[in-house]
Residue frames as a rotation matrix with the C-alpha (Angstrom) as fourth column:
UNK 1
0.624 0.544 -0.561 96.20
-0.720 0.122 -0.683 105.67
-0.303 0.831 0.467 199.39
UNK 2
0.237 -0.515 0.823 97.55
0.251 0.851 0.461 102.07
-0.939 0.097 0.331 197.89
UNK 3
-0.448 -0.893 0.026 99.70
0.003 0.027 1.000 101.86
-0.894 0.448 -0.009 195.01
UNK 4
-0.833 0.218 0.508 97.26
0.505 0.675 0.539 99.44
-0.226 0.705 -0.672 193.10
UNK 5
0.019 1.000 -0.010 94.28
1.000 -0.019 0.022 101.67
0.022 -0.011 -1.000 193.31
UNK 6
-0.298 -0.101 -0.949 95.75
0.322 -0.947 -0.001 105.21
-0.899 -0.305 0.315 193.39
UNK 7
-0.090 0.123 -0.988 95.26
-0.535 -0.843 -0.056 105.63
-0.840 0.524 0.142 189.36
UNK 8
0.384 0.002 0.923 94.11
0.400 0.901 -0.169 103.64
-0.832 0.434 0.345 186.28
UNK 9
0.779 -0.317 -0.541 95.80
-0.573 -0.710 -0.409 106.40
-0.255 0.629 -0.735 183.97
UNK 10
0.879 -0.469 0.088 99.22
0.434 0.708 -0.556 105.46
0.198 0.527 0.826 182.38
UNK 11
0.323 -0.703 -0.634 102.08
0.484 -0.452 0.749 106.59
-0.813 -0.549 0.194 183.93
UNK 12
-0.728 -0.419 -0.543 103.72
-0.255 -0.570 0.781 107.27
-0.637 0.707 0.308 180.22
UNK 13
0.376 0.922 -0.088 101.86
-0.050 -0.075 -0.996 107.63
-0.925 0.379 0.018 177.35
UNK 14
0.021 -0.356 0.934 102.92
0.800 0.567 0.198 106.52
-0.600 0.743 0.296 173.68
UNK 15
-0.639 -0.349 -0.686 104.58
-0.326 -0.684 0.652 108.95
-0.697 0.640 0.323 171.48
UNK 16
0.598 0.394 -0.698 102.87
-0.654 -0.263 -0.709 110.20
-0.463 0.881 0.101 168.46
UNK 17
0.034 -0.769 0.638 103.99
0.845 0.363 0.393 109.23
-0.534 0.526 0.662 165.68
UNK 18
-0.649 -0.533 -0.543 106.61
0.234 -0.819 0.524 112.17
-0.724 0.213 0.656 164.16
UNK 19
-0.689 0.399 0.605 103.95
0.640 -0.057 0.767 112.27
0.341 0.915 -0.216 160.99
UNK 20
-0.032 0.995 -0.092 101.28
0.967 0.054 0.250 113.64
0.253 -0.081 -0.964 162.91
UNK 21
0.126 -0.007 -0.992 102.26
0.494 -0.867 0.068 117.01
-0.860 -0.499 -0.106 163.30
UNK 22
-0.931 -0.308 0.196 102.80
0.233 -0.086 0.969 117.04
-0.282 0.947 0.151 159.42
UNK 23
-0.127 0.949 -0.289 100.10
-0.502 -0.313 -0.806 118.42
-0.856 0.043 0.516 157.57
UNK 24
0.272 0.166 0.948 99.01
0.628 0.716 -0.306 115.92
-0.729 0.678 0.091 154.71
UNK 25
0.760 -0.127 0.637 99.68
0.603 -0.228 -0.764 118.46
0.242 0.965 -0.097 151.67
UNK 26
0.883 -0.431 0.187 102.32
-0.391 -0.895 -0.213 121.35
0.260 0.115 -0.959 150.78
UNK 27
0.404 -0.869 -0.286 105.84
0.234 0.401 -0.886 121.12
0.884 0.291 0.366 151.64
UNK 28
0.927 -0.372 0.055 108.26
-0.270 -0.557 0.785 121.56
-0.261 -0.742 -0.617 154.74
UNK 29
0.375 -0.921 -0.107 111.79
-0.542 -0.125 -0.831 122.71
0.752 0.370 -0.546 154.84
UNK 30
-0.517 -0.675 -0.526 114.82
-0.121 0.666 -0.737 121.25
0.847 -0.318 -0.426 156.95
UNK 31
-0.875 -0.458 0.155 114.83
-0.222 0.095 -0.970 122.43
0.430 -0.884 -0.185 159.99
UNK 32
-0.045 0.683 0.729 111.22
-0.967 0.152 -0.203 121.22
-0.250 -0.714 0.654 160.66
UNK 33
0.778 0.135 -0.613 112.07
-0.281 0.948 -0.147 117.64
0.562 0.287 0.776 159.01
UNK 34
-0.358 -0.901 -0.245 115.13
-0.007 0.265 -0.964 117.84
0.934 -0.343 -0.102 161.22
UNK 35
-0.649 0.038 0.760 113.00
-0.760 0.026 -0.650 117.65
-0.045 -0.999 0.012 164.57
UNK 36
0.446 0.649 0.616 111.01
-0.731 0.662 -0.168 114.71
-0.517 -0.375 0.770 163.46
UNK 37
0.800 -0.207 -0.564 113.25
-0.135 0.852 -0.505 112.79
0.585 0.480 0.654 161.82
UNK 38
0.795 -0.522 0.310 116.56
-0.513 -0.305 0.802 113.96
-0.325 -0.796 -0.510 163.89
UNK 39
0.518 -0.688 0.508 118.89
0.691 0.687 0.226 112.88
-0.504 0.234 0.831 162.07
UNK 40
0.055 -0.309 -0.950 121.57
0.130 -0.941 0.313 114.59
-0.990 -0.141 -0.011 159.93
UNK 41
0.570 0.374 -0.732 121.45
-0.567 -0.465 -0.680 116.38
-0.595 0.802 -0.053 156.31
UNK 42
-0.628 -0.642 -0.440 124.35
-0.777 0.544 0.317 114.12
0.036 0.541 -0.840 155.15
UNK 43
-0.834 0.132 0.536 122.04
0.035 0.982 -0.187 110.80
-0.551 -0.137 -0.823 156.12
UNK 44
0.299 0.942 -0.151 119.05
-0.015 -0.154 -0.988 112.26
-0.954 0.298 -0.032 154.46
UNK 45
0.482 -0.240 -0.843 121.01
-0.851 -0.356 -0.386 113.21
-0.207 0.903 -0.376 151.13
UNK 46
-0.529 -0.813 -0.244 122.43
-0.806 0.391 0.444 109.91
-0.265 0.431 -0.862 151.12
UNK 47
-0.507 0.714 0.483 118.89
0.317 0.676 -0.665 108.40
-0.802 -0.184 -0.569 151.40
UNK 48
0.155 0.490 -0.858 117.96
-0.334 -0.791 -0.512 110.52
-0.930 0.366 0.041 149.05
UNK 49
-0.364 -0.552 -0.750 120.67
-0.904 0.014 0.428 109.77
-0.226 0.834 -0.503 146.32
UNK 50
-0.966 0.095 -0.242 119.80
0.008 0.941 0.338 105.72
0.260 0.324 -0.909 146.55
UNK 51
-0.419 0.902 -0.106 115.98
-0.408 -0.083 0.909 106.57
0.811 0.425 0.403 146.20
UNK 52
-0.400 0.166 -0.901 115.40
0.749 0.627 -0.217 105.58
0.529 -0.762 -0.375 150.34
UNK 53
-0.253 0.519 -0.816 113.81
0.567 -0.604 -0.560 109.16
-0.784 -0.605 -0.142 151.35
UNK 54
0.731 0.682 0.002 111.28
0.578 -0.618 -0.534 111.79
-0.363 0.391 -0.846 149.61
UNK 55
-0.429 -0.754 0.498 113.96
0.822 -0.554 -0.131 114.05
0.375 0.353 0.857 147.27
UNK 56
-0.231 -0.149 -0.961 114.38
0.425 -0.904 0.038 117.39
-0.875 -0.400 0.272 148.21
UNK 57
0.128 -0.141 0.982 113.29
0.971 -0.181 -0.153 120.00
0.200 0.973 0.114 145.82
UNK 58
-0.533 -0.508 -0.677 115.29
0.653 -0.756 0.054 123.41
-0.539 -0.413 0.734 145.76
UNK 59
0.559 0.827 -0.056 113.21
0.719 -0.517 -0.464 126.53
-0.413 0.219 -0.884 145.32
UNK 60
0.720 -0.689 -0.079 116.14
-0.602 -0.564 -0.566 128.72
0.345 0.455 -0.821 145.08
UNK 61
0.404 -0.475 -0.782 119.66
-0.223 0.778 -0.588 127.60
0.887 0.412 0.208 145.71
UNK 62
-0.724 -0.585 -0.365 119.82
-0.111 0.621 -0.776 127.51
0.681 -0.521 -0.515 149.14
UNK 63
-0.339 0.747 0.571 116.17
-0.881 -0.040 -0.471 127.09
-0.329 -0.663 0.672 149.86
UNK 64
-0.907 0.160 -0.390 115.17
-0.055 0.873 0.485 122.99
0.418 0.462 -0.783 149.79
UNK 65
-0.250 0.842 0.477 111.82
-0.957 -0.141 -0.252 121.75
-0.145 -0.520 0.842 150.48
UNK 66
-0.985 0.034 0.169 110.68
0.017 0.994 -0.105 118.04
-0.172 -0.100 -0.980 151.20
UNK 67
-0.300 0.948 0.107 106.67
-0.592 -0.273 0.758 117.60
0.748 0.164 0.643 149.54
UNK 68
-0.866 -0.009 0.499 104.45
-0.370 0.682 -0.631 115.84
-0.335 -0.731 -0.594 152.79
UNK 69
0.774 0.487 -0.406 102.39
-0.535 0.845 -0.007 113.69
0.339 0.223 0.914 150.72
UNK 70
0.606 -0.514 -0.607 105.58
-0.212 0.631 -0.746 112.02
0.766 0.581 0.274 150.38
UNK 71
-0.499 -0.557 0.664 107.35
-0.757 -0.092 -0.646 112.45
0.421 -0.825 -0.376 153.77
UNK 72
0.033 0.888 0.459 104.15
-0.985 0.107 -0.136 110.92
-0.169 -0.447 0.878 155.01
UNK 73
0.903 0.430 0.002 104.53
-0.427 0.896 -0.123 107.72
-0.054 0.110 0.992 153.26
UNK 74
-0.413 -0.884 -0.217 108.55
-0.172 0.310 -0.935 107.34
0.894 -0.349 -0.280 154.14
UNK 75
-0.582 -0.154 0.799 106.90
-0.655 -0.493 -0.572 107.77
0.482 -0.856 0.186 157.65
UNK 76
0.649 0.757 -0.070 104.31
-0.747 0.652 0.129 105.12
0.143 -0.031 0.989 156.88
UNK 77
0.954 -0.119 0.275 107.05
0.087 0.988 0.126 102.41
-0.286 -0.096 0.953 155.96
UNK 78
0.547 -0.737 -0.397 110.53
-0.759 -0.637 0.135 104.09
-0.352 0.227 -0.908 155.90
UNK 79
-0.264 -0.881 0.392 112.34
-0.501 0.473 0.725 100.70
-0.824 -0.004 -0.566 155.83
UNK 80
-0.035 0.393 0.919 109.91
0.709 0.658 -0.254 99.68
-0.704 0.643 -0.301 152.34
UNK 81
0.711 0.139 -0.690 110.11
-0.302 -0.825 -0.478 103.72
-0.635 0.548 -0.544 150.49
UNK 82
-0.342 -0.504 0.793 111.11
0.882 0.120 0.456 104.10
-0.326 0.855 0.403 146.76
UNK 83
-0.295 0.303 -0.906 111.01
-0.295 -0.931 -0.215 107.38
-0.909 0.204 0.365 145.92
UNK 84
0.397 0.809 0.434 109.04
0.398 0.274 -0.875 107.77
-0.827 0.520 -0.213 143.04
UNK 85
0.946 -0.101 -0.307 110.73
-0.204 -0.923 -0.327 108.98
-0.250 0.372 -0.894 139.51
């Protein structure tokens, strides 16, 4: 079988994008905003403070939650987000 003619598939295939495993409403804590964003709680909380990511709101005091309306639209245009408020 030749190289050119063995498959018209795609060898790799284009990542999602990290949003799409998000469900459009309700909320999601860290440690699932920490596998699609991957980054660390200090860079988020400092994005946070200067209105550049979705605040955090704390249910109790060591339970945050991040709403994904809003994740969603940091995810849309992270390097254009203003947190609302």
């Amino acid at each position: 079988m030749d190289a050119n003619t063995a498959s018209s598939k795609p060898i790799v295939e284009a990542p999602s994008s990290p949003a799409a495993s998000l469900p459009p409403e309700g909320v999601t804590r860290w440690r699932e905003l920490q596998k699609l964003i991957q980054c660390s709680r200090e860079w988020v909380r400092l994005l946070e403070k200067q209105g550049k990511f979705p605040k955090r709101h704390k249910l109790t005091p060591r339970c945050a939650v991040w709403s994904n309306k809003e994740l969603h639209r940091w995810f849309a245009d992270p390097s254009n987000y203003r947190a609302e408020g």
